[in-house]
N, C-alpha and C positions, 0 to 999 in steps of 0.2 A: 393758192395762198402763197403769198409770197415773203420774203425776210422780215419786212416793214412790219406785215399781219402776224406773224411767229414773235416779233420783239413786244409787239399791242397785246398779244395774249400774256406774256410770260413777264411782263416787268411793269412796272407803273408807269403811266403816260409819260407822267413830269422827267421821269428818266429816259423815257425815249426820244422825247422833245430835244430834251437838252443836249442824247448825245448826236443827233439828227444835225440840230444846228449846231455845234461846235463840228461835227465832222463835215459840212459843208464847208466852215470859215477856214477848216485846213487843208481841205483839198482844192481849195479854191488859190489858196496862196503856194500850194507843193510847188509847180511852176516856176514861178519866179524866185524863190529860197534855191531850188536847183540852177536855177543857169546862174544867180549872186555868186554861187562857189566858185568862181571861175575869176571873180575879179579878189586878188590879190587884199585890196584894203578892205576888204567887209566877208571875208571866208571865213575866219574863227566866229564873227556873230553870227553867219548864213549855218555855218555846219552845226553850231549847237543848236540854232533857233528850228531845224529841218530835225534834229535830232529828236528836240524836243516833241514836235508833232507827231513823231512815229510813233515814241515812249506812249503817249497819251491815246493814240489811237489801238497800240497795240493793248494798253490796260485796261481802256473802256471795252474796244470788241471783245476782253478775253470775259470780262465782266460779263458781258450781255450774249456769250456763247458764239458769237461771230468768228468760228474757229479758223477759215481761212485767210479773213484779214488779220486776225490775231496773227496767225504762224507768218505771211507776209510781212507784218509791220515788224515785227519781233527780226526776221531775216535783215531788214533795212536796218533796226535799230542797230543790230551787231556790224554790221558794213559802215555804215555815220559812226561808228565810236570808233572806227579805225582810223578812219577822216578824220576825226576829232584831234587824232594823235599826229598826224602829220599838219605841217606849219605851210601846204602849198596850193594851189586852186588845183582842181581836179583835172584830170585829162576827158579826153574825150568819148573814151569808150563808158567811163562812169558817168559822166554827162546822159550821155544817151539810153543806160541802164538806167538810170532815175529821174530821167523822161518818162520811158517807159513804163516805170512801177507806176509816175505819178497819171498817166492813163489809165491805169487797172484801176487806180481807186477812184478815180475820177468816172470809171464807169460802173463803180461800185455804187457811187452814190448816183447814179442814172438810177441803179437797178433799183436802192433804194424807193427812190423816188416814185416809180413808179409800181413798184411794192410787187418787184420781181423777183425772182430765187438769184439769188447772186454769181455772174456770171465766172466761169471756170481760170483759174490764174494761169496764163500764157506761160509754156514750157521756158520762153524764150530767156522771162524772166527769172528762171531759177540758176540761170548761168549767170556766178560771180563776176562780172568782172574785176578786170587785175589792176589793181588801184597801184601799183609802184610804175606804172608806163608815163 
């Protein structure tokens, strides 16, 4: 039995539904909100609007017991709010850190999908990069 099956036992469909397709429509857009930070005139809406999809994915999974994407998205939230406070597009090693994450979640909802146990968060990913380079 897999996440999918554990979330169908323990919550009402309609809420699974829901949060099913709104976490596809964001992990589908993680991608392109990350490499946006990069261009100068659209970073303060890229940074809040990537923000924002963490905030929401970190409160639905904490909601529905998803505790590793919960702690993941939560890690991201706190990194994007430092973004937040700087006025410049990202460098390249945070580019590629949140490449990265957005592969994990991207294969989060694989697992989903296929109503897998959710596959292990990559050690690689728990190394901050150093957002002042």
């Amino acid at each position: 039995m897999g996440v999918r099956s554990d979330l169908s036992a323990n919550f009402d469909f309609e809420i699974v539904d829901e949060f099913l397709d709104h976490f596809s429509m964001m992990v589908d857009s993680m991608e392109v909100m990350v490499l946006d930070l990069s261009k100068p005139a659209i970073y303060e809406r890229s940074v809040n609007e990537l923000f924002r999809v963490f905030h929401n994915i970190k409160s639905a999974s904490s909601y529905l017991k998803i505790l590793p994407m919960a702690r993941l998205a939560s890690v991201v939230e706190d990194e994007l709010e430092i973004l937040r406070n700087m006025d410049k597009p990202i460098n390249e090693e945070t580019t590629n850190w949140l490449l990265a994450i957005s592969d994990m979640f991207a294969q989060w909802q694989e697992d989903l999908n296929l109503d897998k146990k959710l596959s292990k968060v990559k050690y690689s990913l728990l190394k901050l990069p150093d957002l002042e380079k």
